[in-house]
DOKEKOL-515927 format. One line per field, with one value per atom (N, C-alpha, C): residue number from 1; residue in three letters; atom name; x negated, y negated, z negated. Coordinates in steps of 0.1 Angstrom, whole numbers, plus 5000, padded with zeros to 4 digits. Layout:
BEGIN
num: c(NUM	...)
residu: c(ala	...)
atome: c(CA	...)
px: c(X	...)
py: c(Y	...)
pz: c(Z	...)
END
This chain:
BEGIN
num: c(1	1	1	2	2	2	3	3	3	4	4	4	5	5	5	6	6	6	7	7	7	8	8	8	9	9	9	10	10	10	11	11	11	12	12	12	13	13	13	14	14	14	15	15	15	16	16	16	17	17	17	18	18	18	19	19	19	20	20	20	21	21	21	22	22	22	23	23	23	24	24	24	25	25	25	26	26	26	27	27	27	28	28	28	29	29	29	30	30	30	31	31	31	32	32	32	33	33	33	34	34	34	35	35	35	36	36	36	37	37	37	38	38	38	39	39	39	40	40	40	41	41	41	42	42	42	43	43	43	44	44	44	45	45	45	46	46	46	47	47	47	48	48	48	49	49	49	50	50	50	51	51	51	52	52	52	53	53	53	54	54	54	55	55	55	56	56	56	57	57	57	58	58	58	59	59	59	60	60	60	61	61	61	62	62	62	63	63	63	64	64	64	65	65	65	66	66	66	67	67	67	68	68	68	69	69	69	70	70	70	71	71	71	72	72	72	73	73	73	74	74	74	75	75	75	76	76	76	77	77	77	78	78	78	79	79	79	80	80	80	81	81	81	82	82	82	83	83	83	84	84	84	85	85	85	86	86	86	87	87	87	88	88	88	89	89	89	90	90	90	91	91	91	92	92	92	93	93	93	94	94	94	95	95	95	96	96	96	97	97	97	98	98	98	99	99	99	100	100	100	101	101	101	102	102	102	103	103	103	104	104	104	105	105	105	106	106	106	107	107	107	108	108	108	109	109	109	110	110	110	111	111	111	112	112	112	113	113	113	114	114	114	115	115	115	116	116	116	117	117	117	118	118	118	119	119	119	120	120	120	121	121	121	122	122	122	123	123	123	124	124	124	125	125	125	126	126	126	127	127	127	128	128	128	129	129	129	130	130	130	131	131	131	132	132	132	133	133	133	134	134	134	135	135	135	136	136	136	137	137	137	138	138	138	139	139	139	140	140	140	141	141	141	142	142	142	143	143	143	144	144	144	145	145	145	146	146	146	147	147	147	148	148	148	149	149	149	150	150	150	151	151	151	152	152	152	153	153	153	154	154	154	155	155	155	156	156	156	157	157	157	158	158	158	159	159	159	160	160	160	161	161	161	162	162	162	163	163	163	164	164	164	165	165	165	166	166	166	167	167	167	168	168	168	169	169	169	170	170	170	171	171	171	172	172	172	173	173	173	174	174	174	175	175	175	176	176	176	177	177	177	178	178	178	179	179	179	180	180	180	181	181	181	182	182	182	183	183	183	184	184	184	185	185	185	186	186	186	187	187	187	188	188	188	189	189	189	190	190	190	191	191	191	192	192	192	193	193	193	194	194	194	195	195	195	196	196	196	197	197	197	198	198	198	199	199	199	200	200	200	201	201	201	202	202	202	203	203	203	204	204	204	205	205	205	206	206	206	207	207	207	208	208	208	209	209	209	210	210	210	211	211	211	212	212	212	213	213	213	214	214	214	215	215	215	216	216	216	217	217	217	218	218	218	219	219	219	220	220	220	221	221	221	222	222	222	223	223	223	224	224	224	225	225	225)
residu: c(unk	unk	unk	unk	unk	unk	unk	unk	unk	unk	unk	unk	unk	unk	unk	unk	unk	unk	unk	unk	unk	unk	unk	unk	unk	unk	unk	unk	unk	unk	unk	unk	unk	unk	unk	unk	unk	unk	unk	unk	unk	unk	unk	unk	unk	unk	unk	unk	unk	unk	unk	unk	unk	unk	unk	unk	unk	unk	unk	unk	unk	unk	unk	unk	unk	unk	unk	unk	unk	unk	unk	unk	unk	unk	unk	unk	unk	unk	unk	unk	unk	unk	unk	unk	unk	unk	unk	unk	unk	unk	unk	unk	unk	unk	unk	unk	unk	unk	unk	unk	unk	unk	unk	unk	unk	unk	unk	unk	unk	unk	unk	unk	unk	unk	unk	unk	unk	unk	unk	unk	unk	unk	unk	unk	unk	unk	unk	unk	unk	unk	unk	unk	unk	unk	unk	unk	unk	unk	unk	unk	unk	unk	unk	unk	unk	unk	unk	unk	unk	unk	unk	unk	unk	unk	unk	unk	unk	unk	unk	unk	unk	unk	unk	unk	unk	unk	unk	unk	unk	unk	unk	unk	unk	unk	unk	unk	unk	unk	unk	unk	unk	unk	unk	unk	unk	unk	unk	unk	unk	unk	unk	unk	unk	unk	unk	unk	unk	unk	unk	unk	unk	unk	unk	unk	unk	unk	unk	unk	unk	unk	unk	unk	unk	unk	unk	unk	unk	unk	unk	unk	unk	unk	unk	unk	unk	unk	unk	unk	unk	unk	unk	unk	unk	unk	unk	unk	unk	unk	unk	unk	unk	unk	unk	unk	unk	unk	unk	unk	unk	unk	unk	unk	unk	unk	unk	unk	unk	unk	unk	unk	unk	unk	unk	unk	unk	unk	unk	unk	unk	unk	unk	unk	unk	unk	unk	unk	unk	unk	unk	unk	unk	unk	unk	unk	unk	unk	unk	unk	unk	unk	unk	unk	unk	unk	unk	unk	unk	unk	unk	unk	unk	unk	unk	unk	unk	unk	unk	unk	unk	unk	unk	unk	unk	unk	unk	unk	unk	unk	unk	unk	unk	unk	unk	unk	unk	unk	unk	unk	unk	unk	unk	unk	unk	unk	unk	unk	unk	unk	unk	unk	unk	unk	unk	unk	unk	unk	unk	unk	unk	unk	unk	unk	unk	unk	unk	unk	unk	unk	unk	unk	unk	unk	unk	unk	unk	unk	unk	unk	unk	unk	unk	unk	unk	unk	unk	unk	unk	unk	unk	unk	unk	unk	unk	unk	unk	unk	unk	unk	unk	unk	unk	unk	unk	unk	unk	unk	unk	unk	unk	unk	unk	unk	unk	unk	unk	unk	unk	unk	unk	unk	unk	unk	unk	unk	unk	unk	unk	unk	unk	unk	unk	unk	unk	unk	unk	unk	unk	unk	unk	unk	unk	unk	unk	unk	unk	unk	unk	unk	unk	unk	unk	unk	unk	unk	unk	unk	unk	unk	unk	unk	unk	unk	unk	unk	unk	unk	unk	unk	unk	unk	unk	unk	unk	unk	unk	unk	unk	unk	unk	unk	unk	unk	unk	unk	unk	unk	unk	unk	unk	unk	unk	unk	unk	unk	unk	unk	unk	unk	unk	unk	unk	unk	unk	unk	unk	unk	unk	unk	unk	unk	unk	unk	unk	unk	unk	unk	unk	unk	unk	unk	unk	unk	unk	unk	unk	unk	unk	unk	unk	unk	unk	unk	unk	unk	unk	unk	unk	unk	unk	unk	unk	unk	unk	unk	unk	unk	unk	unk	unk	unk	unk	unk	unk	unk	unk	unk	unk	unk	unk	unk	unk	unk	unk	unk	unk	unk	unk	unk	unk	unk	unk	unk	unk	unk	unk	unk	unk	unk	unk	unk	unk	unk	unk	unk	unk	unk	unk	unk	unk	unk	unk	unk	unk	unk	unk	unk	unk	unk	unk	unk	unk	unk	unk	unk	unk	unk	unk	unk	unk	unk	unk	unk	unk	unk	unk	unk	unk	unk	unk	unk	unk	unk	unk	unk	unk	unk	unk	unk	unk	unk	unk	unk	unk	unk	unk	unk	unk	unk	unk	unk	unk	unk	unk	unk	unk	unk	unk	unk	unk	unk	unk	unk	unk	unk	unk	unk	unk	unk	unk	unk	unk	unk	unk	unk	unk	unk	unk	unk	unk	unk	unk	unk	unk	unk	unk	unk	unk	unk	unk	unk	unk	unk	unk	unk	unk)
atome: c(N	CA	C	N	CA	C	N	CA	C	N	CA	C	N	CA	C	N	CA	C	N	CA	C	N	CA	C	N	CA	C	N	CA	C	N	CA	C	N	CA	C	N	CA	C	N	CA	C	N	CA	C	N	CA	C	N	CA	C	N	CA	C	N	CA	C	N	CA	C	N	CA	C	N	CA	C	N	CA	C	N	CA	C	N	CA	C	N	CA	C	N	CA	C	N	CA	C	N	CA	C	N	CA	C	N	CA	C	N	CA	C	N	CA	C	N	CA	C	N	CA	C	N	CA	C	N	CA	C	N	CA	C	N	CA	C	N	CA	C	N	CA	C	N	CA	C	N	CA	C	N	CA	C	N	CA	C	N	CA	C	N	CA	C	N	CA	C	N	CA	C	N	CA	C	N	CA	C	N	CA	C	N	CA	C	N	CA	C	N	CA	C	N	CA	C	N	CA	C	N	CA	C	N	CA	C	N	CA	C	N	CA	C	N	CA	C	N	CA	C	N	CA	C	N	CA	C	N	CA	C	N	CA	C	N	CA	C	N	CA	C	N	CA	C	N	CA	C	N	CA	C	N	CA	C	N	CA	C	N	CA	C	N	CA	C	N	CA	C	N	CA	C	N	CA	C	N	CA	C	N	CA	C	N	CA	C	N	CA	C	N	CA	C	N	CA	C	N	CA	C	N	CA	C	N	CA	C	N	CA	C	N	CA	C	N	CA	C	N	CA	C	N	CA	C	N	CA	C	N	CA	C	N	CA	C	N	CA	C	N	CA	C	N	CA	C	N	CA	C	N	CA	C	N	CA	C	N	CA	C	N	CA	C	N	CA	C	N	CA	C	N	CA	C	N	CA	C	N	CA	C	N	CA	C	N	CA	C	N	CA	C	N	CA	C	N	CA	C	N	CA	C	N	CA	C	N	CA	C	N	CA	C	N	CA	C	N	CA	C	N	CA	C	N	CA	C	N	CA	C	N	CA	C	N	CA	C	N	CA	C	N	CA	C	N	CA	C	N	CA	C	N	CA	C	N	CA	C	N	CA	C	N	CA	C	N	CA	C	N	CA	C	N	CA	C	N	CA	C	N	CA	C	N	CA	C	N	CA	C	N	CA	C	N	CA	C	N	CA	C	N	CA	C	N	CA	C	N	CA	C	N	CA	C	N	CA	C	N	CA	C	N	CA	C	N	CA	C	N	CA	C	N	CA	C	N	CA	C	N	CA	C	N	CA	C	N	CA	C	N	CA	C	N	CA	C	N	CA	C	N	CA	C	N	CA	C	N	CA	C	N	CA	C	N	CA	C	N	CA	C	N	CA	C	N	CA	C	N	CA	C	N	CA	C	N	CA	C	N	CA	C	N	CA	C	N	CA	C	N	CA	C	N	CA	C	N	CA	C	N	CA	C	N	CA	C	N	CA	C	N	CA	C	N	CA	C	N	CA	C	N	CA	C	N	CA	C	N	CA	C	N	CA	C	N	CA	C	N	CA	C	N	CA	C	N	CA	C	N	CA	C	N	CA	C	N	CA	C	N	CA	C	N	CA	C	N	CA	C	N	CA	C	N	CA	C	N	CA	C	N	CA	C	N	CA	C	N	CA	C	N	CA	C	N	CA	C	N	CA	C	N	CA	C	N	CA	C	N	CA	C	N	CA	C	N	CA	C	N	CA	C	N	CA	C	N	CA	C	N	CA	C	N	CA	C	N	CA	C	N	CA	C	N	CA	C	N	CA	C	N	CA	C	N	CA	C	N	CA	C	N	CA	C	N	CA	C)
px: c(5054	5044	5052	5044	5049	5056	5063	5066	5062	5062	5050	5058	5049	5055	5047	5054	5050	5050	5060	5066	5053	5056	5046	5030	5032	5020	5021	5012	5012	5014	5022	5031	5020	5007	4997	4993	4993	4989	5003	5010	5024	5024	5021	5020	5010	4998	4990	4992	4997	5000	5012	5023	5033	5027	5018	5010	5006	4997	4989	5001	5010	5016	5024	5029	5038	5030	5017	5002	5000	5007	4998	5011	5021	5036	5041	5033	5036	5026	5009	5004	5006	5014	5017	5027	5032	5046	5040	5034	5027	5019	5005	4993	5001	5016	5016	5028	5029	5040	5028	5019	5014	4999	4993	4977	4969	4956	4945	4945	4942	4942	4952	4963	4974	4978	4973	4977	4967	4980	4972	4972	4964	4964	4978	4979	4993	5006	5002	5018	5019	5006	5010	5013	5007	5015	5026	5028	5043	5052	5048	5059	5057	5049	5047	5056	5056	5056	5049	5038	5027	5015	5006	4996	4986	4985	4969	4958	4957	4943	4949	4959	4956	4951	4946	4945	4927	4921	4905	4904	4914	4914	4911	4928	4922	4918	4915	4909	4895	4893	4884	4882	4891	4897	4904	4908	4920	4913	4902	4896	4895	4892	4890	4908	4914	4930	4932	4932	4937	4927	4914	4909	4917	4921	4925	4942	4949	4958	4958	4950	4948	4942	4935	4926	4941	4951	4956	4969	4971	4979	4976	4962	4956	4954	4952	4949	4960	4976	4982	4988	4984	4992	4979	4970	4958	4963	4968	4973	4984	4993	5009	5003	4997	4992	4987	4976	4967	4976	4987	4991	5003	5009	5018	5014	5000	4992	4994	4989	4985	4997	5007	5021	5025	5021	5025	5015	5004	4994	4994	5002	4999	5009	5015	5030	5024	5016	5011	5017	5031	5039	5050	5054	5060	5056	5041	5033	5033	5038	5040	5031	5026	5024	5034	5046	5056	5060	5060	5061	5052	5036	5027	5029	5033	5029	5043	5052	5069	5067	5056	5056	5049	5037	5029	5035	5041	5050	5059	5064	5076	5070	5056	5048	5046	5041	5032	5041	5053	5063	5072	5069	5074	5077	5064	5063	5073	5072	5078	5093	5098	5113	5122	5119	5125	5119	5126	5127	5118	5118	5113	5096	5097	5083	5076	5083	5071	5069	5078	5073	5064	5065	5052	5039	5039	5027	5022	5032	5030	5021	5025	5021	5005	5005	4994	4981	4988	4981	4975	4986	4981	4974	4974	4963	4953	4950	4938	4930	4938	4929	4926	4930	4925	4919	4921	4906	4898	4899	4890	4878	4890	4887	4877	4884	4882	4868	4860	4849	4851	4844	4839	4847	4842	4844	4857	4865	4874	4886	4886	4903	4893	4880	4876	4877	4872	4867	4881	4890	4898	4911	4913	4927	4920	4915	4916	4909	4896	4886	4889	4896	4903	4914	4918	4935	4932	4929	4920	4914	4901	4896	4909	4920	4926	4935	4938	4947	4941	4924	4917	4917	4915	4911	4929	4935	4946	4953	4947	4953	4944	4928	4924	4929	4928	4936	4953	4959	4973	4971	4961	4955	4938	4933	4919	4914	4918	4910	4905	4915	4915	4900	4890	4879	4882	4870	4873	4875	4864	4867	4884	4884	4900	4904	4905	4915	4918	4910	4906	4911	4910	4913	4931	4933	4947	4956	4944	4952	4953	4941	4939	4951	4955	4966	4980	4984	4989	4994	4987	4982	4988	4983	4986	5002	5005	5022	5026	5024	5032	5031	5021	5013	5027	5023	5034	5047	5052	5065	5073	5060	5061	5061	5050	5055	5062	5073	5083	5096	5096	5105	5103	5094	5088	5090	5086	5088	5102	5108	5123	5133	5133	5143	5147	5164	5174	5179	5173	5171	5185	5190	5193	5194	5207	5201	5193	5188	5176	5180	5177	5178	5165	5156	5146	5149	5155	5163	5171	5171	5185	5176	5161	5158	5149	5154	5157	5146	5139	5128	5131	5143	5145	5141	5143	5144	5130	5122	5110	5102	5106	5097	5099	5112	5111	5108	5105	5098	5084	5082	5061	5061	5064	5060	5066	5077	5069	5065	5057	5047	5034	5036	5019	5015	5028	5025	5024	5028	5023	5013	5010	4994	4983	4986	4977	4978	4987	4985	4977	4982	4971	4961	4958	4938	4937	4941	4940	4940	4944	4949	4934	4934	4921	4908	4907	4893	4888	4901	4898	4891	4892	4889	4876)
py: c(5030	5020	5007	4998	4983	4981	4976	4975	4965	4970	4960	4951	4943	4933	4925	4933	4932	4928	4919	4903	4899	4894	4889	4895	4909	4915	4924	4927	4936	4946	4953	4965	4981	4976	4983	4985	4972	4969	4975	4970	4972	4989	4999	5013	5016	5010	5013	5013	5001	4995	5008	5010	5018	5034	5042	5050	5050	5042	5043	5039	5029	5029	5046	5051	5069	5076	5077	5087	5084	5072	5071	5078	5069	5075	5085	5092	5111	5116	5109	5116	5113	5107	5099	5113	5114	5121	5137	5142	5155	5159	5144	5151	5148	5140	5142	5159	5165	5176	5188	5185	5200	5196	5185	5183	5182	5175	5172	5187	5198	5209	5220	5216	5226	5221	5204	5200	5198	5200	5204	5192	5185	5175	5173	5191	5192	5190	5195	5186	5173	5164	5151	5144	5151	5148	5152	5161	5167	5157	5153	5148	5134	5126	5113	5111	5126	5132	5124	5127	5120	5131	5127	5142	5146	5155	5158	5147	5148	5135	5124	5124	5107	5105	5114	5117	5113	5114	5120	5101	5099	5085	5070	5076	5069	5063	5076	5076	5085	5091	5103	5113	5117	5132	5129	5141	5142	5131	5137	5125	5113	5108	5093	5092	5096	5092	5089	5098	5101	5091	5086	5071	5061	5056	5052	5049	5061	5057	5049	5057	5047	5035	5031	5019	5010	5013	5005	5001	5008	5007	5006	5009	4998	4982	4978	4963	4957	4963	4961	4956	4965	4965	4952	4951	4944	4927	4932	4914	4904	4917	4911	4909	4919	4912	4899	4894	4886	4874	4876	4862	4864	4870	4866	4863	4861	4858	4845	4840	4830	4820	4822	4819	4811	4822	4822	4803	4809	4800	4790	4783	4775	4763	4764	4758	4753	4744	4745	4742	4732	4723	4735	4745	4757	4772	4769	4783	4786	4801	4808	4819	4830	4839	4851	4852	4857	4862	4846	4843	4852	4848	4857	4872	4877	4892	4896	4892	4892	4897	4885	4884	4897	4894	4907	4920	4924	4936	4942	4929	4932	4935	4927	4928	4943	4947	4962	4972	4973	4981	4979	4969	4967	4976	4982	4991	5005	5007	5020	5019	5006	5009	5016	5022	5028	5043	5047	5062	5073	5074	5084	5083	5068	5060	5059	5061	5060	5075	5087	5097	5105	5098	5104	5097	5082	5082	5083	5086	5093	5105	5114	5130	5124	5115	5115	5112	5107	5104	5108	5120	5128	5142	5143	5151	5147	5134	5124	5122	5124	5126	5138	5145	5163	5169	5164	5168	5159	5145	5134	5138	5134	5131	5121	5106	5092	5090	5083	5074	5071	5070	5070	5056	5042	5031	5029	5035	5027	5023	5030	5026	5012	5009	5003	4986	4990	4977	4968	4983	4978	4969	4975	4976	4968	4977	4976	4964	4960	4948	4937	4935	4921	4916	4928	4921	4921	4932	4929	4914	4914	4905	4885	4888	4877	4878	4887	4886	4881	4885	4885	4867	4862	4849	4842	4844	4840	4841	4853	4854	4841	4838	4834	4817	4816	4799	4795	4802	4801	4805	4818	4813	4814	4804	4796	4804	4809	4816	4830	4835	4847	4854	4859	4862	4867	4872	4875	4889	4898	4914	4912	4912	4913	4911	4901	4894	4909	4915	4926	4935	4940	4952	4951	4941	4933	4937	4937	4936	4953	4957	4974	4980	4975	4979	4984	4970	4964	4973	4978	4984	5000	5001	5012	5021	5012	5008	5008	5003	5002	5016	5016	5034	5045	5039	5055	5053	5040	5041	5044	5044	5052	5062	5070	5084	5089	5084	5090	5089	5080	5080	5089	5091	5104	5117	5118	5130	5135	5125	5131	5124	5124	5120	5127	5129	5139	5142	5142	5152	5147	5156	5146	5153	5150	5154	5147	5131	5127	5110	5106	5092	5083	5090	5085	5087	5094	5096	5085	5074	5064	5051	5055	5040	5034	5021	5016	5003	4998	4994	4976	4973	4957	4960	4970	4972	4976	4986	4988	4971	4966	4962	4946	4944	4934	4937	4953	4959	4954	4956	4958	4945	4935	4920	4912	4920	4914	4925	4931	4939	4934	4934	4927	4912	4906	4890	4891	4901	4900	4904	4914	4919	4910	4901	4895	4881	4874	4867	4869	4879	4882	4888	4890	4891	4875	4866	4853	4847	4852	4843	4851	4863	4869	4864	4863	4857	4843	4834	4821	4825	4830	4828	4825)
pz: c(5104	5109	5113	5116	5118	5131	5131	5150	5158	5171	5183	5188	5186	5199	5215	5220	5235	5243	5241	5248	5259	5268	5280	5278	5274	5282	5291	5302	5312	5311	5321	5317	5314	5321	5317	5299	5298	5285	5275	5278	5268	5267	5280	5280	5267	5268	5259	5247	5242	5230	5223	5236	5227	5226	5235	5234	5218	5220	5208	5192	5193	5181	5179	5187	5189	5183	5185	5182	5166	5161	5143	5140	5146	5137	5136	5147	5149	5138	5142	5130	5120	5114	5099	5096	5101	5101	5099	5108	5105	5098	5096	5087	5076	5064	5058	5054	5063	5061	5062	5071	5071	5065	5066	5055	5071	5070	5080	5087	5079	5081	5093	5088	5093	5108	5109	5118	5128	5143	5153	5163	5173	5180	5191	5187	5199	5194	5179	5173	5172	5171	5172	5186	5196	5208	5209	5209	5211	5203	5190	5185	5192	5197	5201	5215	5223	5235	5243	5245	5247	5253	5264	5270	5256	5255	5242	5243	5257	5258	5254	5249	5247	5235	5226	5218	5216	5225	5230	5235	5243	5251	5238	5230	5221	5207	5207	5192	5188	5200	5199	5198	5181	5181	5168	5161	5153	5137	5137	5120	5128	5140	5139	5141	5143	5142	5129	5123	5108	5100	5103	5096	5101	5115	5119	5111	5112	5103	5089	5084	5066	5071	5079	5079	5081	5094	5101	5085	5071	5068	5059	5052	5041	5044	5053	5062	5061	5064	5064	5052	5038	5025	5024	5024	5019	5022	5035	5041	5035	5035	5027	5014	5004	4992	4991	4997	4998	5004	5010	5013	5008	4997	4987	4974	4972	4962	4967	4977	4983	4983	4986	4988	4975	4961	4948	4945	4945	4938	4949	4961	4963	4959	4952	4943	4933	4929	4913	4905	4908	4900	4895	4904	4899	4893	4895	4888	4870	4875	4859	4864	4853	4849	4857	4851	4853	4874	4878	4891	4901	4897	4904	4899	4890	4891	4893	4895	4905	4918	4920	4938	4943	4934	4938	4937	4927	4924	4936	4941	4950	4965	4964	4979	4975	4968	4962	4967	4963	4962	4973	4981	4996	5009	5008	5021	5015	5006	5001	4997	5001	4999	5011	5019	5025	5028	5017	5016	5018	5029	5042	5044	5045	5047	5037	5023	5009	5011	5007	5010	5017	5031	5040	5037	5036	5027	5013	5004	4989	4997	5002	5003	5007	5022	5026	5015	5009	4997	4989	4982	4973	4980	4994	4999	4998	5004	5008	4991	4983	4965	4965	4976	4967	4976	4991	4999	5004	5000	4999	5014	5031	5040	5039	5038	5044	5037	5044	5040	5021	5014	5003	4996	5005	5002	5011	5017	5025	5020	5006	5002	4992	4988	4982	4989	5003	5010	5019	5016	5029	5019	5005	5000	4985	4981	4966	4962	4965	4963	4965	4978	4982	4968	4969	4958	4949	4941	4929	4922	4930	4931	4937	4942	4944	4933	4928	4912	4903	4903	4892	4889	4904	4904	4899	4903	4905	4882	4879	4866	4860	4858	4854	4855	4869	4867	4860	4862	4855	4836	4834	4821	4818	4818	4816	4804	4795	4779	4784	4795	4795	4803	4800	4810	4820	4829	4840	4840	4830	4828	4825	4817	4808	4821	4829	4838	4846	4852	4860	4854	4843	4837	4833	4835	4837	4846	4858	4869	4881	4871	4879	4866	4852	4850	4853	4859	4869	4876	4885	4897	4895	4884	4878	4873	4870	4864	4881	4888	4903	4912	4908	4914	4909	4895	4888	4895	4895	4893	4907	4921	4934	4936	4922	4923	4916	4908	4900	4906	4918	4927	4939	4940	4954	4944	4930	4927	4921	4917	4910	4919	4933	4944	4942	4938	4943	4930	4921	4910	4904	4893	4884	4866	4859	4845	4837	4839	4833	4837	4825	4826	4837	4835	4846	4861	4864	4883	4879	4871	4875	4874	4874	4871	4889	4889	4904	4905	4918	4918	4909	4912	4906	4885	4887	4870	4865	4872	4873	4874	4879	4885	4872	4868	4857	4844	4841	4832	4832	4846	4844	4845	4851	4847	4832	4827	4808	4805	4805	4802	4803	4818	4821	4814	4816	4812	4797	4792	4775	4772	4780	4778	4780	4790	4797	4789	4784	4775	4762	4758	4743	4743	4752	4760	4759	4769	4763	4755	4743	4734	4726	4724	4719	4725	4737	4744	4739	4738	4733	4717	4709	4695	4698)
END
């Protein structure tokens, strides 16, 4: 999780604040090793070391925590995208193709460079697809729609022929290529025997942008005819 900063708030308040940051990062930590299921409100206290009620205090009970986690860490991935997009396209005199889906790539694959932390949320993840807890729309409203939709905009002005479908189907590509290449490092950690355990995120990641920039050009270049 992100860390607090607590600087000139009341020592009441600062208690709260670090309470409640202990309580996600415990349950981050547990619902992804033992599943929504296995896990009990008292191992996330215990590991927070923290009373059970704080648990009731502040979040309600064990599912509004565990929404609470995804929400607080989709928002999070949602913001850095959206304002490295932002970052990109506000340079016009230096905007490429190449540049934006760099930035994005490296924002995408950001939170997961350290080790420990992509793995616990890889797992949470791939439970969260196979007993599909969360709200229906929330990986929709919170994560995926905003960026989406700011790549979509963002590919179409750097190239003007290319539509807006194409642009999108461009960009959930994209998306897709960065997905895998998070789980091929969560799943062949350690391994070895195999030229794929040697491949590393700078390399991955200048793969999928001439990739995408080729793709995405010759959709353009096809849409103009």
């Amino acid at each position: 999780m992100t860390g607090l900063d607590i600087r000139n708030m009341p020592d009441s308040t600062k208690e709260a604040r670090i309470t409640r940051h202990r309580l996600l990062t415990a349950a981050e930590e547990m619902f992804a090793q033992k599943g929504f299921d296995g896990t009990a409100i008292r191992d996330i206290t215990t590991k927070a070391r923290r009373n059970p009620a704080a648990v009731n205090y502040f979040f309600g009970d064990k599912r509004e925590l565990y929404e609470e986690l995804f929400r607080l860490r989709l928002r999070e991935m949602n913001e850095s995208r959206l304002n490295a997009i932002k970052t990109i396209m506000s340079d016009k005199s230096k905007l490429t193709l190449e540049k934006l889906l760099y930035a994005y790539s490296v924002d995408f694959l950001k939170p997961f460079a350290d080790p420990q932390q992509s793995q616990r949320f890889m797992q949470l993840l791939f439970r969260e697809m196979a007993e599909q807890r969360l709200p229906r729309n929330m990986f929709l409203d919170e994560l995926a729609a905003p960026t989406l939709t700011a790549m979509e905009e963002a590919i179409v002005v750097i190239c003007p022929d290319i539509n807006e479908h194409d642009a999108m189907m461009c960009t959930i590509s994209l998306n897709g290529q960065l997905v895998h290449i998070m789980q091929v490092r969560v799943l062949f950690e350690g391994a070895q025997g195999h030229s794929i355990t040697s491949i590393n995120i700078d390399e991955s990641i200048d793969h999928i942008v001439k990739l995408s920039a080729a793709g995405i050009r010759a959709y353009a270049k096809r849409d103009k005819k």
